[in-house]
C-alpha positions as a Markdown table, in Angstrom:
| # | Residue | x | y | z |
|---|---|---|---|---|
| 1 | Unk | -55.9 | -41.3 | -20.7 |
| 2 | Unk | -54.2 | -40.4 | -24.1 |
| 3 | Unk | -51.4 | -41.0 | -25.2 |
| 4 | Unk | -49.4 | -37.9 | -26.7 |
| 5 | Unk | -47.0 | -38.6 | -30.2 |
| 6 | Unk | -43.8 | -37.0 | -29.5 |
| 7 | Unk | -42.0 | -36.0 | -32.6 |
| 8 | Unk | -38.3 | -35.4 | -33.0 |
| 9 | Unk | -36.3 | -33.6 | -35.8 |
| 10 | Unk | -33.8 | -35.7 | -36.9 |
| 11 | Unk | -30.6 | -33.0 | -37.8 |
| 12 | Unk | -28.9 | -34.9 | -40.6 |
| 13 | Unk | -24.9 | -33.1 | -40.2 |
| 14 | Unk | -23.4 | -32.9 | -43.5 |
| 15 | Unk | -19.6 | -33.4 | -43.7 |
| 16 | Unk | -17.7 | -32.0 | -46.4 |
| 17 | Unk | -14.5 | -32.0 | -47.9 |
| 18 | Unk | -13.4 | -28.7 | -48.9 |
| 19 | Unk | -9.9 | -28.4 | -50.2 |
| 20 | Unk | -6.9 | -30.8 | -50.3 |
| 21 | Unk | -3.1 | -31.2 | -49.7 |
| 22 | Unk | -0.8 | -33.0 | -52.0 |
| 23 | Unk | 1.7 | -35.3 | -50.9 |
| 24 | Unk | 5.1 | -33.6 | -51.4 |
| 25 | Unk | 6.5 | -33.4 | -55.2 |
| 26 | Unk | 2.5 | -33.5 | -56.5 |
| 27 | Unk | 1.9 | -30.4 | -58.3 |
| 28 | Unk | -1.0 | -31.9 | -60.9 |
| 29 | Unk | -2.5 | -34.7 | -59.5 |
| 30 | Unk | -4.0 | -37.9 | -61.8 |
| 31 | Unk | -5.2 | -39.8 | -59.1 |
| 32 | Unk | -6.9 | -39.9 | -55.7 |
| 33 | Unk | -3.6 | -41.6 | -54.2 |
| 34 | Unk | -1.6 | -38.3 | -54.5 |
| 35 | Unk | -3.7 | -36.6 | -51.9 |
| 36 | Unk | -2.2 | -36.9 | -48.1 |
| 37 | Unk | -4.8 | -34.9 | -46.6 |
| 38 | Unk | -8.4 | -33.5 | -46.7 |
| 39 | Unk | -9.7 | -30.8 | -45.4 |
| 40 | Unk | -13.2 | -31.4 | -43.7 |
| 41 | Unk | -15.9 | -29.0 | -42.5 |
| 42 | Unk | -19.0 | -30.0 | -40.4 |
| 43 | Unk | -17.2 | -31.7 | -37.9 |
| 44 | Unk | -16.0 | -30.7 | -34.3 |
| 45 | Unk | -12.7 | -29.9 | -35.4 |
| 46 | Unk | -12.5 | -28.5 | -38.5 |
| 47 | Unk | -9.3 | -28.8 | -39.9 |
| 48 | Unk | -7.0 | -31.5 | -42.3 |
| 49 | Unk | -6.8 | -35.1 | -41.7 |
| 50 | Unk | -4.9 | -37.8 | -43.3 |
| 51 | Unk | -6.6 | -39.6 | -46.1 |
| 52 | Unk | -6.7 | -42.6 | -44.1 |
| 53 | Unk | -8.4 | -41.1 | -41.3 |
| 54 | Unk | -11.0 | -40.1 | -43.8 |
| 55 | Unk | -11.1 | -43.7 | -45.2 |
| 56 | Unk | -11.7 | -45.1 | -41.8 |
| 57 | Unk | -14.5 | -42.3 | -41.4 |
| 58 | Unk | -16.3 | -43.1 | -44.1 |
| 59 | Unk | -15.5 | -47.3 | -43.5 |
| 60 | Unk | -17.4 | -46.2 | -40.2 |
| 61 | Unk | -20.6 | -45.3 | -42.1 |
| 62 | Unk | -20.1 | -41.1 | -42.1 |
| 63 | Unk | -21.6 | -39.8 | -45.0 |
| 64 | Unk | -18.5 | -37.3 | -46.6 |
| 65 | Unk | -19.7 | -34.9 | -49.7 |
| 66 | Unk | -16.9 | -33.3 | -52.1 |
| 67 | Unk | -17.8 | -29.7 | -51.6 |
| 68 | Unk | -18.5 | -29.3 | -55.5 |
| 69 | Unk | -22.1 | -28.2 | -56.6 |
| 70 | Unk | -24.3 | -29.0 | -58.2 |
| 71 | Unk | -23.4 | -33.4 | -57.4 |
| 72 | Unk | -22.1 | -33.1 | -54.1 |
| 73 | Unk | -21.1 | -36.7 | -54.7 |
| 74 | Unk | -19.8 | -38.9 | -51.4 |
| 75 | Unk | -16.6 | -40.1 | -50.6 |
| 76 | Unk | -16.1 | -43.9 | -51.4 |
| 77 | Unk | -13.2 | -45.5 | -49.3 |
| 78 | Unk | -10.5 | -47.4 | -51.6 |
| 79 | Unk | -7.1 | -49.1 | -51.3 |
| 80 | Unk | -4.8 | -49.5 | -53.4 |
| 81 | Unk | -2.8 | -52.4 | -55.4 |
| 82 | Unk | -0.1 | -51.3 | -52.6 |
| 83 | Unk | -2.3 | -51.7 | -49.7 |
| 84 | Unk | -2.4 | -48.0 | -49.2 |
| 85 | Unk | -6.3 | -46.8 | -47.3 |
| 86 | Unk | -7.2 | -43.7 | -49.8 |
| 87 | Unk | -10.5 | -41.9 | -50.9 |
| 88 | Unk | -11.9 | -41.1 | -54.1 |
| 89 | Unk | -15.0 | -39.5 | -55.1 |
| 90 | Unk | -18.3 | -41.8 | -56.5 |
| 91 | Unk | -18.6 | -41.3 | -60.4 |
| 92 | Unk | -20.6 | -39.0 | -62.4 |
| 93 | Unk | -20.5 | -37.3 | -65.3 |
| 94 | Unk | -16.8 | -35.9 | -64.7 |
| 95 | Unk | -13.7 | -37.8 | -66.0 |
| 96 | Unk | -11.7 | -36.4 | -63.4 |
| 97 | Unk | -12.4 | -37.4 | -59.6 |
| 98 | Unk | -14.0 | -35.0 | -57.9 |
| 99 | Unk | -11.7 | -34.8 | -54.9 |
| 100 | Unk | -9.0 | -33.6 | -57.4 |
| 101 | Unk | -11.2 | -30.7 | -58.6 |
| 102 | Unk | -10.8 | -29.0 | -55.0 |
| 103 | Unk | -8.7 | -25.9 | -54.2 |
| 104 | Unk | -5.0 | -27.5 | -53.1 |
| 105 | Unk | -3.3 | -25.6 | -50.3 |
């Protein structure tokens, strides 16, 4: 008798955030705190959700990527001095985050 290796493919989803909303009054944002929703691809429902949503995503372990090339850089769940749950982009290179580089609707 043998025994017979069964192999799987492991399909690694990739989430990403794709464009963001403003809260109201926010024309230029300076910080990750003036976004009120993200825009996220690569789940069931595609669609916006509310930045803490996406906080308690990513506090969940979901691996979220800004949709900007050639980093792709994750999602990093934050709050603020205020208590408020936010997300912001991991450093790189850019002095701006990221997630305010995105197309705002």
């Amino acid at each position: 008798m043998s025994i017979r290796e069964t192999r799987y493919t492991i399909i690694n989803i990739m989430i990403y955030a794709t464009k963001i909303k403003l809260k109201p009054g926010r024309i230029y944002p300076h910080s990750a705190l003036e976004i009120s929703t993200i825009y996220l691809v690569g789940v069931q429902n595609e669609r916006f959700y509310a930045k803490e949503v996406v906080y308690d995503l990513v506090k969940q372990g979901y691996i979220i990527q800004v949709n900007i090339s050639p980093h792709y850089p994750k999602l990093i769940a934050a709050i603020s001095s205020e208590g408020e749950k936010y997300v912001r982009s991991e450093p790189n290179d850019t002095v701006q985050d990221n997630l305010l580089r995105l197309p705002q609707i």
